[in-house]
N, C-alpha and C positions, 0 to 999 in steps of 0.2 A: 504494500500500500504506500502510495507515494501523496505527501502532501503538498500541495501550493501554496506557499504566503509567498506575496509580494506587497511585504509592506511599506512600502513609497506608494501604494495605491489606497493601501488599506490599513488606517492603522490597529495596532494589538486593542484588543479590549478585554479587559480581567471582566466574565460575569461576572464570578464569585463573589467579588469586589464589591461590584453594582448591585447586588441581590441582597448578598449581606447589610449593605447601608441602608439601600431603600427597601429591602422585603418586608423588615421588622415596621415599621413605618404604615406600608402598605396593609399589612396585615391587621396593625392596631388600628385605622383607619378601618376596615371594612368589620372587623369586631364593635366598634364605635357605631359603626351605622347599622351593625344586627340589632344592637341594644336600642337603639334611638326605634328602629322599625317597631319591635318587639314592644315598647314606652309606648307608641301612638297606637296599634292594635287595643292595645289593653286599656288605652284613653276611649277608643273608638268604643268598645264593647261595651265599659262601663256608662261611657256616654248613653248606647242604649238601652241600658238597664234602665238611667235614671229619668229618659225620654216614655219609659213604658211606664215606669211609677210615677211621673207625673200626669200622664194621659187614665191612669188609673183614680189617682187621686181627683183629679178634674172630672171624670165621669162619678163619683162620688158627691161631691162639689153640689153636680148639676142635681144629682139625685133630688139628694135633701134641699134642695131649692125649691123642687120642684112639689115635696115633700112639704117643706111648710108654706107655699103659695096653694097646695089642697087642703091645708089646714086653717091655714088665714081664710079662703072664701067658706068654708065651711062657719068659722066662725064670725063670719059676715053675715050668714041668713040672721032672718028677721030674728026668727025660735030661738038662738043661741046668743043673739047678742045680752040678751041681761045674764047669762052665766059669765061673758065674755068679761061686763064691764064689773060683775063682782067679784071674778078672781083675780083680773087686775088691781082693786081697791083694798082685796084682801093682802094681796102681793105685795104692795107696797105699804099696805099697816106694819107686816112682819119684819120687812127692811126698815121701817122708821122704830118700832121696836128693838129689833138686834145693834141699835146705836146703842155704845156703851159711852155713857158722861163719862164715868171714873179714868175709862183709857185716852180719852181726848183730852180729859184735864192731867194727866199724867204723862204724855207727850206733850203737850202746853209748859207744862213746868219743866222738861227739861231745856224748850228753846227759846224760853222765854228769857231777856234780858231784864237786869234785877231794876232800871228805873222803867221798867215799862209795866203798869195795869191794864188788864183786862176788865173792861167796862160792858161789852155785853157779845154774848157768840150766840150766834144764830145757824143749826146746820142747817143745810136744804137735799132733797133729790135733785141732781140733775137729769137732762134726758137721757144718757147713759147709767141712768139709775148707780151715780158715785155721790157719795156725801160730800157736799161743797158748803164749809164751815165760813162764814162772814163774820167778821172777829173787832169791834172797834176798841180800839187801845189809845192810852192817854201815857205821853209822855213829853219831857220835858225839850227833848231837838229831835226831829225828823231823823236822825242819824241814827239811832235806838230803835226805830220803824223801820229803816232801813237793815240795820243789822237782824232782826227779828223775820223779816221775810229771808237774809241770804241763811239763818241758820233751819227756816225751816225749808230752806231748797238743800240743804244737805243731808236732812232726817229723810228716814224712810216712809215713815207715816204721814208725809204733807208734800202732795206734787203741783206742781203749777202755781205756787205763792207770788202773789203780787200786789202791789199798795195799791189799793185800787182810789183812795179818797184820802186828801187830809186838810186840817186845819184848822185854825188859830182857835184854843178854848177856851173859857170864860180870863183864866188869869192868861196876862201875855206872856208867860214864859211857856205856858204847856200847848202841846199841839193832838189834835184826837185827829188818828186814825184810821183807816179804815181797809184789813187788811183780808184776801181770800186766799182761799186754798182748797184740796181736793181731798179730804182725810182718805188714807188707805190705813184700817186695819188690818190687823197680820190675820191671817188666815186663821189658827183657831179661834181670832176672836168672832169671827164670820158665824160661827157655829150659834148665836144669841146670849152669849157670856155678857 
């Protein structure tokens, strides 16, 4: 077997060289892009897991929509409306009932700053049937009403506090306020404690 190199035409080239440098390389690179493939399959799949339980959940959704829009016209005939409007009345006896004074005056006392009195609270239902406490308080600078709302945006028991009203009281030094809020008791107090 006789071989030809003429290398002034051709010159030498070490694969081994060239493989060893760049194979390792190559090789990491195409392991890199099985994994990347392998990452977005597995995004893809789960993606339609959560594409089927959302479409699941939404056909649920519609059910019960659908559900209490045959309950609302039901409770729209003529016959039904006074069971309607009495368990409504009832309903909301039991919610103004399971108000506990002692837990509202004991969250009051913790957020309450020491120059400021309480002069008269008034809860109420809102439309979202949440006790919305109106509280007017007498004290000596605005700044005391002011701290009084940011401590009760930091309690758990009082959301959406804001001065809703103030001003000048009989003596010029005191200022009466007038302060709201959304009482949330804690959940076992929920129970009519």
């Amino acid at each position: 077997m006789r071989l030809d190199i003429n290398l002034a035409t051709r010159p030498y080239e070490d694969a081994r060289k060239f493989w060893s440098r760049w194979g390792l390389g190559v090789g990491l690179l195409g392991l890199l892009t099985l994994i990347l493939l392998g990452l977005v399959v597995r995004g893809w799949v789960n993606a339609g897991r959560d594409r089927h339980t959302i479409a699941q959940l939404q056909e649920q959704i519609a059910e019960r929509d659908s559900e209490r829009a045959r309950a609302q016209a039901f409770l729209e005939l003529a016959a039904n409306r006074s069971t309607r409007d009495q368990s409504q009345f009832l309903n909301g006896l039991i919610r103004r009932k399971a108000f506990s004074w002692t837990r509202v005056f004991e969250e009051l006392e913790r957020v309450m700053p020491d120059e400021l009195h309480v002069v008269s609270l008034r809860p109420e239902l809102n439309e979202q049937n949440q006790v919305e406490l109106e509280m007017k308080v007498v004290c000596q600078t605005r700044a005391a009403a002011v701290e009084l709302v940011h401590r009760m945006e930091g309690s758990k028991h009082f959301q959406g506090s804001q001065l809703v009203q103030e001003a000048q009281g009989d003596n010029a030094a005191a200022v009466i306020a007038t302060v709201s809020a959304i009482y949330v008791p804690d959940p076992a107090d929920r129970g009519g404690k």
